[in-house]
N, C-alpha and C positions, 0 to 999 in steps of 0.2 A: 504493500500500500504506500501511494505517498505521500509527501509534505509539503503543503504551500511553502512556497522557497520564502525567508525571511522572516517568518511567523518565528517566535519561544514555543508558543502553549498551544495546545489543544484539547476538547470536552465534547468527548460522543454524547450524540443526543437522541436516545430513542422517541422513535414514532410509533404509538400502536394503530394496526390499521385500522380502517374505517368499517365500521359495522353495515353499510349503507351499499360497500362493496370497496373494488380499485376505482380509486382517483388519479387522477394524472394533474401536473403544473397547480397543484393546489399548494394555497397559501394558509402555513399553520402560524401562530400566531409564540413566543417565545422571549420571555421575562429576563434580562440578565441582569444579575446581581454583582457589583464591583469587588463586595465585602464578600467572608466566610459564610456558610450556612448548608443544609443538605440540601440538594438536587432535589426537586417533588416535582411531576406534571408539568408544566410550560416554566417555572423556575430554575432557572439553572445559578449558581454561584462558581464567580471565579477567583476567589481566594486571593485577592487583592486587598492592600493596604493592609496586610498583617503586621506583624511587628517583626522586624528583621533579629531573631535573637542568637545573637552570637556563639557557638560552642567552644571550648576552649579549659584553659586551668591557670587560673589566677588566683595568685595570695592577694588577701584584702582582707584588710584590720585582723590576722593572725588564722585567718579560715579560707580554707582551698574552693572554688566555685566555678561550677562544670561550665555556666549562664551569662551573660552579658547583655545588654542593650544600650544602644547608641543614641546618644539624644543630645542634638541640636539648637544653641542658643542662640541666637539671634538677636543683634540690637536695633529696636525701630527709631529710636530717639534722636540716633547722633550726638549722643555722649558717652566716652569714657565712664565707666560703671567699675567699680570696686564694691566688695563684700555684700553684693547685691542678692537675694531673695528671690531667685527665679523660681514661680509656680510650673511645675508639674506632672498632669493629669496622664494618668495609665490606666486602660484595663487591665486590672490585677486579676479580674475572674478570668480571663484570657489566661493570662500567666499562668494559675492554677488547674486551670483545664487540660492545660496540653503537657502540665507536668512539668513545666519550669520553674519553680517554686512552690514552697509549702504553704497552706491554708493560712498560717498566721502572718505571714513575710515579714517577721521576725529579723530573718537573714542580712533581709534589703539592705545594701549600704551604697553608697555614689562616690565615683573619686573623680578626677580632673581626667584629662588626655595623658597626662603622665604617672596615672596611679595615686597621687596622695587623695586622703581622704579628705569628705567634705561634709561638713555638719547637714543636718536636713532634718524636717519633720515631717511624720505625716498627719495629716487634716483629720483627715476620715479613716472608717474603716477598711482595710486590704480585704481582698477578695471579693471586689464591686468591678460594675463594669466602668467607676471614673474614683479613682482612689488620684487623692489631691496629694503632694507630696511637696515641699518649699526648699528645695535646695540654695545653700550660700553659696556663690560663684564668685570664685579671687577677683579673677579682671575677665571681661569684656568689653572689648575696645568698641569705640562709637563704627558703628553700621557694618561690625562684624560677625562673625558668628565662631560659637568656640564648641567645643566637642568636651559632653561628661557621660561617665558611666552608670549604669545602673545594673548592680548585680543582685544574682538570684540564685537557688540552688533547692528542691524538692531536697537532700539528703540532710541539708543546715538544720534539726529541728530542733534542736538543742540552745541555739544562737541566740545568744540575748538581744532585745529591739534595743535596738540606737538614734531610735528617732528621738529629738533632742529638741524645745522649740527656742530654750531658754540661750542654747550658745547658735540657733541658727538664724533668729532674727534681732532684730536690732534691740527691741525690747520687749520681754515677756512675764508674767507671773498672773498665775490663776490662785494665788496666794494660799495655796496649799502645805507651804513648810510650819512646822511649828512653830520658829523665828523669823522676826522678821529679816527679808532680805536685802539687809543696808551697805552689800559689798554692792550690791546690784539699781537698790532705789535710794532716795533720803525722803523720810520722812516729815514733812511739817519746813519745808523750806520757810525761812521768815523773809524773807524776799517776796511773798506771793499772798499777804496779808487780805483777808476779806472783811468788814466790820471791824476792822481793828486786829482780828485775831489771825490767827497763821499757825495755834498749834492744838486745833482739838481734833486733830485726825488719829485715828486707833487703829490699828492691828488688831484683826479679831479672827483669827486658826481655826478657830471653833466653828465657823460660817465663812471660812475663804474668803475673804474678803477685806477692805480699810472702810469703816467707818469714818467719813472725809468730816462728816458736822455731827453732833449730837443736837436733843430738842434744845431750846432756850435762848437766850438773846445774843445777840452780835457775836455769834462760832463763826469759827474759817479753819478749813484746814487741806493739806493739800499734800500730794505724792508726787515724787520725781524721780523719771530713770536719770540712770548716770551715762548718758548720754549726749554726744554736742552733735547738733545737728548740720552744723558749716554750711548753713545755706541752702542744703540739701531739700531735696522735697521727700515726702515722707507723706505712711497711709499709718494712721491709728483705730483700731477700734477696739470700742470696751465695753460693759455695761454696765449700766450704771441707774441708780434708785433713789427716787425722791419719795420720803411717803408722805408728805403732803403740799399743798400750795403756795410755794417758795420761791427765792431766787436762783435756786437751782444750781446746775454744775458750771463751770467755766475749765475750759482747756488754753492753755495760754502755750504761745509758742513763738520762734523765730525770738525770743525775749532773753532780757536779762533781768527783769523781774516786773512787779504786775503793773508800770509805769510805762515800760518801753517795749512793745509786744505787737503781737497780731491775737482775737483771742474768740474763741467762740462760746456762747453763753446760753447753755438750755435754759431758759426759762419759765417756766408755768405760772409766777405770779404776775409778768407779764406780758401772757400767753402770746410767746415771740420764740421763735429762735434770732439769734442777733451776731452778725462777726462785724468785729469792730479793730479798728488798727488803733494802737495806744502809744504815741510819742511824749516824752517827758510829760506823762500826767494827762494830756487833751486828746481825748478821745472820738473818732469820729468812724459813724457806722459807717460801713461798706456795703453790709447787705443786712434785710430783716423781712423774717418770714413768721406768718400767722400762725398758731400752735396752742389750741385752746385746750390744755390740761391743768386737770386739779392736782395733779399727780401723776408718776410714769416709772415703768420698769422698762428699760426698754437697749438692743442695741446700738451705739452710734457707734458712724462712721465719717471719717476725714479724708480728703485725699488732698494733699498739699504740695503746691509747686511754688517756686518764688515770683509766681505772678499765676496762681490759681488756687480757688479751694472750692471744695465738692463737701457736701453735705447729708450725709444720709442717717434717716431715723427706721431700725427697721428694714433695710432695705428699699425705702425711699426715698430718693431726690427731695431736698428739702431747700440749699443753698445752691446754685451753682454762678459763683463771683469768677470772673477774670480781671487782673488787674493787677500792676508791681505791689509789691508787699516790700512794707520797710521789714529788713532783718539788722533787728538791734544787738538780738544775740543769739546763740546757739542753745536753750535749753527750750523743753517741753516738759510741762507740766499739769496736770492733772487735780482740778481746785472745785472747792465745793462752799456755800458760806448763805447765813442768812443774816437778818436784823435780827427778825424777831418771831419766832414759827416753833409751831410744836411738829416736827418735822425730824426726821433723820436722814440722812445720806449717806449713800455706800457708792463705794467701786468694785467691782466682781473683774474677772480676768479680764484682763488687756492686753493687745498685741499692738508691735508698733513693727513699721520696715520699711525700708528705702521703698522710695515713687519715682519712677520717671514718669511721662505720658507720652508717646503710647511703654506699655511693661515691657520688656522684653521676649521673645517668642520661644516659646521649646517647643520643640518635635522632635519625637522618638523615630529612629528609622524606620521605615515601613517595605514591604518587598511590592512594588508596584510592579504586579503581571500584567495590567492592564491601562490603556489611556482612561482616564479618568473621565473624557467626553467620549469614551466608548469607538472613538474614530476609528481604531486599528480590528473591531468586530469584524471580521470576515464568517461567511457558511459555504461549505462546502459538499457534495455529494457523499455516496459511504468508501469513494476511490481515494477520497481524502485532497482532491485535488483541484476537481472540476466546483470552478465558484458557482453559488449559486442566489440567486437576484432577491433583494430584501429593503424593508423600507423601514426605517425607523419612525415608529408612532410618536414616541415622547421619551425624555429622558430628564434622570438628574445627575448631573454629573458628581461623580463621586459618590454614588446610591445605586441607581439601576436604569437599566431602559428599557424600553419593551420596541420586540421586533416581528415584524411581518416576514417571512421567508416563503418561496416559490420552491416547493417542493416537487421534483418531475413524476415522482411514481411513489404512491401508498398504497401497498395491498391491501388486501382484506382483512379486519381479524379474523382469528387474532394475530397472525400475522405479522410482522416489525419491519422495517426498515429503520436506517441511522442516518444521521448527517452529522457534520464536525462545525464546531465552533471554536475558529480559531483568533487566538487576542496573543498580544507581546510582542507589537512592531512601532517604537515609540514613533517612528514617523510618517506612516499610515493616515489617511484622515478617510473619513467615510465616504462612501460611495453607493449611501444610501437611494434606491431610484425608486419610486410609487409607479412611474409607467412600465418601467422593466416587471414587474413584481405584480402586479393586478390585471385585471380583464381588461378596466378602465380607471385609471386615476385623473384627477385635478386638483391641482392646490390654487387656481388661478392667478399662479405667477406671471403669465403672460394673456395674450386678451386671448378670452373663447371665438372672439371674429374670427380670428387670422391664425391662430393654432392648430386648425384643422382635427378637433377631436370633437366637435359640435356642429350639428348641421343646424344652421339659424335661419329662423323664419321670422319676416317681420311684413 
């Protein structure tokens, strides 16, 4: 039998014959899928865009691993990036399916192009079809792209997890030690005073969490990572709890303390959110937004650039300011304070990490059998050779297409004939025809006048 010259791949396709009898030049109808999946009835999959997993024997952090994967960094920004936070996303039920990794991925660790290891966390749970993963990347230079690993091993099950979020992003704690972490945060900066006050923030282990104000009159108190921001742009989110209708939380940042800042101020007593820039003491809003609460438990989030900030409550867009931002100083701080409210406030785990805009890209290698706009589909006879005529109905690139194909001869059932569907010629583009392929087609590309496939009475 033989081989369309040029083609990689090929996927017999049985045809059961027609119960109605033999057909001849009939057009069966034939689903192609880019991604993995079983073959059923007019579906076929061609095993494209998998994950390219490397086999091999590599030492990593003191454990031997049969496994590998190649992943892709990419910078969109045009900036030099250091100790950056690149997110990502892998199917780990993948991973686990095919037997390159163990159920808990435990094992998983990431090193550079040259082997040394590299801090990382994961998000979520492994063994999902989008397991979030935050790798630290040394350098990536502005609008290039640099190569990290990611290994795996089914026999590691023994391996302790090394995901890590506290040494892999800029700032983290879900305040879960039983002391507090003052290698890490300072507590009650007096630089950041609210009513006067600047030191009724607690450490409370017992509830994970700092207690920023206690109830009663003119509290302040406030937490800081050991952190300098250098101008940097930077994403923070944390949650955070007001239990009653108050002045709420303030995040102050780009500062060197609560005079000379950029700053943003949840607040429900007057139901606003507010970002304000604070030069020597005079303050002037930048942006303010409606937010009618008696109270709130809630997520926030920041995305900050030195001439932007994003606001989100929840998950929702709540601020979106552009605009130079004075940077007085390098610290970020995290402030809570009333007059006068029977009121408590808390911080719950917070995470902070470098921002560019746009993040930078990761992509894990993939084996691409196929053009993504499916151009390189060819169908052949069961000689494997002789092409045969097809029309593409619709497609998504990078998902599926579905295809019309001119089949010459279908037996009876039960009966079978075959045809080949052949993909893997990156330079291929389709040669999809409707007139080849049907009794009559029209797409009225050109006029039914003068095309001669319409006899016109007028």
């Amino acid at each position: 039998m033989g081989w369309l010259t040029g083609w990689k791949y090929r996927k017999s396709h049985e045809i059961i014959g027609s119960t109605a009898g033999a057909v001849t030049d009939y057009q069966i109808r034939v689903r192609v899928h880019y991604g993995e999946g079983t073959d059923s009835g007019e579906d076929v999959y061609l095993g494209s865009g998998s994950y390219n997993v490397e086999s091999g024997s590599w030492t990593v952090d003191g454990n031997s691993y049969k496994y590998r994967l190649k992943v892709k960094v990419t910078d969109k920004s045009g900036q030099d990036l250091t100790d950056y936070q690149v997110k990502v996303t892998i199917n780990t039920a993948w991973l686990v399916s095919k037997g390159y990794a163990t159920s808990s991925g435990n094992e998983v660790r990431f090193t550079d192009d040259q082997g040394s290891l590299l801090s990382f966390w994961r998000e979520n749970d492994f063994n999902q079809e989008e397991t979030i993963y935050w790798v630290k990347v040394p350098s990536i230079p502005a609008n290039s792209t640099v190569d990290i690993y990611m290994y795996f091993d089914p026999d590691l099950t023994g391996v302790p997890d090394a995901s890590d979020p506290i040494s892999t992003m800029w700032a983290y704690d879900d305040w879960t030690e039983e002391t507090f972490p003052s290698d890490r945060w300072q507590l009650n900066d007096p630089d950041y005073p609210l009513w006067g006050d600047a030191s009724s923030a607690v450490f409370e282990p017992d509830y994970d969490r700092i207690r920023l104000t206690p109830t009663g009159d003119n509290k302040g108190g406030n937490v800081r990572p050991l952190i300098s921001l250098n101008g940097q742009g930077f994403y923070a989110k944390a949650r955070i709890v007001d239990t009653g209708n108050s002045d709420g939380h303030y995040w102050y940042f780009y500062a060197t303390d609560n005079s000379n800042c950029v700053r943003v101020n949840f607040n429900p007593y007057a139901d606003a959110i507010r970002l304000h820039k604070i030069e020597n003491g005079t303050g002037t809003e930048l942006a303010k937004v409606s937010w009618a609460v008696n109270s709130f438990d809630i997520t926030a989030e920041i995305y900050v650039t030195p001439n932007s900030v994003k606001v989100y409550v929840n998950g929702e867009l709540k601020i979106d300011y552009s605009g130079d931002l004075p940077i007085a100083g390098d610290e970020l701080v995290f402030a809570a304070g009333h007059g006068a409210a029977d009121t408590n406030k808390y911080l719950y785990a917070v995470l902070v990490r470098k921002y560019v805009d746009p993040d930078p890209e990761a992509k894990p290698e993939t084996i691409e059998k196929c053009r993504s706009d499916f151009g390189d589909i060819r169908f052949t006879a069961d000689d494997g050779v002789t092409e045969l005529s097809y029309w593409m109905e619709e497609k998504v690139d990078g998902d599926y297409a579905v295809f019309w194909v001119k089949v010459p001869s279908i037996p009876t059932s039960p009966d079978t004939t075959t045809i080949y569907i052949y993909y893997g010629k990156s330079d291929a583009t389709t040669t999809s025809n409707g007139d080849a392929t049907f009794e009559f087609y029209e797409d009225f590309t050109s006029d039914p006048n003068t095309n001669g496939k319409w006899e016109v009475y007028r």
